[in-house]
C-alpha positions as CSV (number, residue, x, y, z in Angstrom):
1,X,-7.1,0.8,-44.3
2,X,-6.5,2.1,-41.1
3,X,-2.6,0.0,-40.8
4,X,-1.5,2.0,-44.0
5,X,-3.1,5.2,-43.1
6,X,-1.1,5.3,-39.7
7,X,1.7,4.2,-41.5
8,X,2.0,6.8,-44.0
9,X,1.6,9.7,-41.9
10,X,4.3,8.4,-39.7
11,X,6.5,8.1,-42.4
12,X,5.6,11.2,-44.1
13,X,6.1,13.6,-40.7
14,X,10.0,11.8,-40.6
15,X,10.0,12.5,-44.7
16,X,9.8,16.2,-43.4
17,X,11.1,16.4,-40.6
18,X,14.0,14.4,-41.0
19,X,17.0,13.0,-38.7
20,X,16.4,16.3,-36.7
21,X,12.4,15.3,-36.2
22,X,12.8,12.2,-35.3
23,X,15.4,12.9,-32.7
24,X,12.9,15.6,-31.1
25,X,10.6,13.0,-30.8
26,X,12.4,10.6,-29.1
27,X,13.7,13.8,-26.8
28,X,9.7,14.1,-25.8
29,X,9.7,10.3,-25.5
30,X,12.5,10.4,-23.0
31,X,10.7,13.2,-20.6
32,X,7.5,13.5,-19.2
33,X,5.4,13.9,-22.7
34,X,3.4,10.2,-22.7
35,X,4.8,9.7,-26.0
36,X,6.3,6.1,-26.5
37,X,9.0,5.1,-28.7
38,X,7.1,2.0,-30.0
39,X,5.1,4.8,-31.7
40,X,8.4,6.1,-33.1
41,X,11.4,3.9,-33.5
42,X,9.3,1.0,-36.2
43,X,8.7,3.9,-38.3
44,X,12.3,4.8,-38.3
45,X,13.0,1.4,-39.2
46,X,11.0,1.6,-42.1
47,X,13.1,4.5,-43.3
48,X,16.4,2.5,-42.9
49,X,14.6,-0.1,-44.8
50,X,13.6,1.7,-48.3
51,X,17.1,3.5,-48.0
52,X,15.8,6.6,-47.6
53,X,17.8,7.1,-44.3
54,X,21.2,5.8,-43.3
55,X,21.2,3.8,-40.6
56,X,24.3,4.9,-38.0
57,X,22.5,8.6,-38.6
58,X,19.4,7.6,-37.5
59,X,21.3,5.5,-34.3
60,X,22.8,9.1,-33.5
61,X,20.1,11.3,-34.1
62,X,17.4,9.3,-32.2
63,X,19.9,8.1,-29.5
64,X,21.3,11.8,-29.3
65,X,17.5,13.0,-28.9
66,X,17.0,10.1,-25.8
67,X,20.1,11.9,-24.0
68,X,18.7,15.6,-24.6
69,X,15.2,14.5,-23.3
70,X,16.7,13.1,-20.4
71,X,19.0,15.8,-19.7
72,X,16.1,18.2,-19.5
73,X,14.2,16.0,-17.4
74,X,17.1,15.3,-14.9
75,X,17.6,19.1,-14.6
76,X,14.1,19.3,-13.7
77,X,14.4,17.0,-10.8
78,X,17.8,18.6,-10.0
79,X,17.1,22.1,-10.0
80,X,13.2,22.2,-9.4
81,X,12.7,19.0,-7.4
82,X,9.6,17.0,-7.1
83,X,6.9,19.7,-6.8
84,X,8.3,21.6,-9.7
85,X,8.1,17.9,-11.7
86,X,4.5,18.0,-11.0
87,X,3.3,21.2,-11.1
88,X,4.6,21.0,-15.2
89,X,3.7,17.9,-15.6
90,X,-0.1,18.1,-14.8
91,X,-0.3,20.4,-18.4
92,X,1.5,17.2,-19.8
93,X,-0.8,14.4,-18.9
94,X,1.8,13.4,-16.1
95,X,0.5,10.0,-14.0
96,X,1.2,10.8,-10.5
97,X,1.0,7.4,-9.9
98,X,3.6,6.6,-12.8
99,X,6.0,8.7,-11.4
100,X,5.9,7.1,-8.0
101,X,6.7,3.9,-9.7
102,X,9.4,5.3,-11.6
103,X,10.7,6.7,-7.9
104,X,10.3,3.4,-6.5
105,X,12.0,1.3,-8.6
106,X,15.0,4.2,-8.8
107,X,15.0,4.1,-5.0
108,X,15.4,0.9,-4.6
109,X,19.3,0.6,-5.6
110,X,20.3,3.9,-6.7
111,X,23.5,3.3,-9.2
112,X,24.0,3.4,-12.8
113,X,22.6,-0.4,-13.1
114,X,19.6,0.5,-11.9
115,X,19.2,3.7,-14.5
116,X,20.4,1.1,-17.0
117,X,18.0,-1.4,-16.8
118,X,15.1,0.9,-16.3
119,X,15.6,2.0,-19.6
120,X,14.0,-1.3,-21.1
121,X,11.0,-0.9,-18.3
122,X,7.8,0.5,-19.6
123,X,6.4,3.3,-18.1
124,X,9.4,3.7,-15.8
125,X,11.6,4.5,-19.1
126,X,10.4,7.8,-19.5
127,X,10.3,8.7,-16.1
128,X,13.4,7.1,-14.3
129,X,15.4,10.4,-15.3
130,X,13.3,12.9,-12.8
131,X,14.2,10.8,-9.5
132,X,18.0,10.4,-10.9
133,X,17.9,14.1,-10.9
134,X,16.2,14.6,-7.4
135,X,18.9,12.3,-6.0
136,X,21.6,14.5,-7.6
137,X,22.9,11.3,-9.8
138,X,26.3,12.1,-11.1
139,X,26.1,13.5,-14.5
140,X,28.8,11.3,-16.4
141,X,27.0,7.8,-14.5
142,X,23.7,9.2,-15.7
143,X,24.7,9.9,-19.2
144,X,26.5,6.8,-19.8
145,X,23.6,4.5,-18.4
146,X,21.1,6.7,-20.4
147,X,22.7,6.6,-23.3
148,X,23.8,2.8,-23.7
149,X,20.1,2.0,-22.6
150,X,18.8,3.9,-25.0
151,X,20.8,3.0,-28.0
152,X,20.1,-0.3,-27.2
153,X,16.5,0.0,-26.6
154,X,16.1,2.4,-29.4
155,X,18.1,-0.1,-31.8
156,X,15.9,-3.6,-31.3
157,X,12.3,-1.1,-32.1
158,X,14.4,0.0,-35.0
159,X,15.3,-3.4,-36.5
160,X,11.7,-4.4,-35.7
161,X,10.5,-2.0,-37.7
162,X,12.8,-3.3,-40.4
163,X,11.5,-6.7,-40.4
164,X,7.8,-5.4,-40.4
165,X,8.6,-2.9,-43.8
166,X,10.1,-6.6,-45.4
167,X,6.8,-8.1,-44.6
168,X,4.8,-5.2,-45.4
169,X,3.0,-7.4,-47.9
170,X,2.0,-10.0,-45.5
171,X,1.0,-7.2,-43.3
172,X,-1.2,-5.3,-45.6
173,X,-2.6,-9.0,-46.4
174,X,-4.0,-9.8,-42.7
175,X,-4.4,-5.6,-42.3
176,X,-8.1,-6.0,-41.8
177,X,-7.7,-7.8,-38.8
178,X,-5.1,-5.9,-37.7
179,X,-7.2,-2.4,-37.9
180,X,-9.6,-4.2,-35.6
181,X,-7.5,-4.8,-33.4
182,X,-5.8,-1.6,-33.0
183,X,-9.2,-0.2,-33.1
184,X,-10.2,-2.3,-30.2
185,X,-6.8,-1.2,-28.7
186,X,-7.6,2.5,-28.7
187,X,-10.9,2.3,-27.5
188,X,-9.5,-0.1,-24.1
189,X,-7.1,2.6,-23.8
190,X,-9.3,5.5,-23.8
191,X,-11.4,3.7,-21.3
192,X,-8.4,2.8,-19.0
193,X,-7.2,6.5,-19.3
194,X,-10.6,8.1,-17.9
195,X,-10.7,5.0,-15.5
196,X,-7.6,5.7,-14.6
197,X,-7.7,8.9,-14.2
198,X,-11.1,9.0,-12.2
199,X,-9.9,6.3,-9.7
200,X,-6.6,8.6,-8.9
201,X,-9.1,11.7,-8.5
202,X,-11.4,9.4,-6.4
203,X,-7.8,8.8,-3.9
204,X,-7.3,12.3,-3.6
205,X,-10.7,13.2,-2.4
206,X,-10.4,10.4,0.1
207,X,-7.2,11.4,1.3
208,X,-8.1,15.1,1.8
209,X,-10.9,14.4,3.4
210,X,-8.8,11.5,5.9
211,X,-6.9,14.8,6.7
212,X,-8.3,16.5,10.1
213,X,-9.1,19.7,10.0
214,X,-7.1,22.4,12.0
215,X,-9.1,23.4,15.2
216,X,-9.2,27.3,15.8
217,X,-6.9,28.3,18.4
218,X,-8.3,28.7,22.2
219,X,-8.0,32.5,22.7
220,X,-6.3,32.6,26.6
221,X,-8.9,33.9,28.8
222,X,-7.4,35.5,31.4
223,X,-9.7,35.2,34.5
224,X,-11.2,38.9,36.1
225,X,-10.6,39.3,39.7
């Protein structure tokens, strides 16, 4: 089934990879790679769960990998600013319109709260780092916020993922139903992203073409006598 398949990839790659891969992971999660630590974390849970891992080494090694991603991603918006953020970012499926939000919602009350709180907002999570370095955030406010959100947020997916593995058998049970729901899940998502995608193209256009061209300068014509 397609429920255990995923699953034992996922738990096979951090078999291999180890505390190390799944702190790299959740580095990517943490900058601009559209990779989500719900797709992570559970499977890091399951781990803790059939005692393979210890559990205050996978805290530190994920949480470590949260503050390295965001580190890299605040010295982007630091040191290269906004266009250098996009002109990388368009190679890594960056959401213009994602990192807006992200802007917006760190704009609105600059302060370690506000970094705080935004890690437990979706979308914004990932992103919240890149205006925190355009704004030239204080490092030591920045890593504190980053990593006590993190650890936190990090920590529930974890002990979710727990509870799932103890009720892997119910799971696997009902896992019919569940592979077509994620199946139906995929497919709304592939259809959203070339919507998406399209529609932000489509605004572009528009606003290019809203943009008036530049008349040619009026040589001076000095008159003859």
């Amino acid at each position: 089934m397609l429920t255990e398949h995923v699953s034992r990839i996922a738990v096979a790659v951090l078999e291999t990879t180890d505390y190390a891969g799944a702190g790299f992971l959740m580095a990517l999660e943490s900058m601009i790679v559209p990779l989500p630590s719900e797709a992570v974390m559970p499977f890091v849970g399951f781990m803790v769960a059939d005692g393979k891992w210890d559990l205050s080494l996978a805290m530190l090694a994920t949480s470590l990998g949260s503050l390295i991603g965001s580190l890299l991603s605040y010295a982007m918006g630091y040191w290269g600013g906004r266009p250098f953020v996009l002109s990388v970012g368009r190679f890594l499926f960056l959401n213009v319109e994602d990192l807006e939000r992200a802007e917006r919602f760190f704009h609105r009350r600059q302060g370690t709260a506000t970094l705080f709180i935004a890690r437990f907002v979706p979308v914004v999570r990932h992103l919240i780092s890149i205006p925190a370095g355009v704004g030239k955030m204080p490092l030591l406010p920045f890593c504190l916020a980053t990593v006590i959100g993190a650890t936190l947020w990090n920590g529930f997916l974890l002990y979710c993922g727990i509870r799932l593995r103890e009720s892997w058998p119910l799971v696997q049970k009902f896992t019919h139903h569940i592979d077509l729901g994620i199946a139906a899940l995929v497919c709304l998502g592939g259809v959203w992203f070339l919507w998406d995608r399209a529609r932000a193209a489509r605004r572009r256009q528009l606003a290019a073409a809203a943009v008036p061209s530049a008349a040619p300068p009026v040589a001076n014509r000095s008159s003859t006598p």
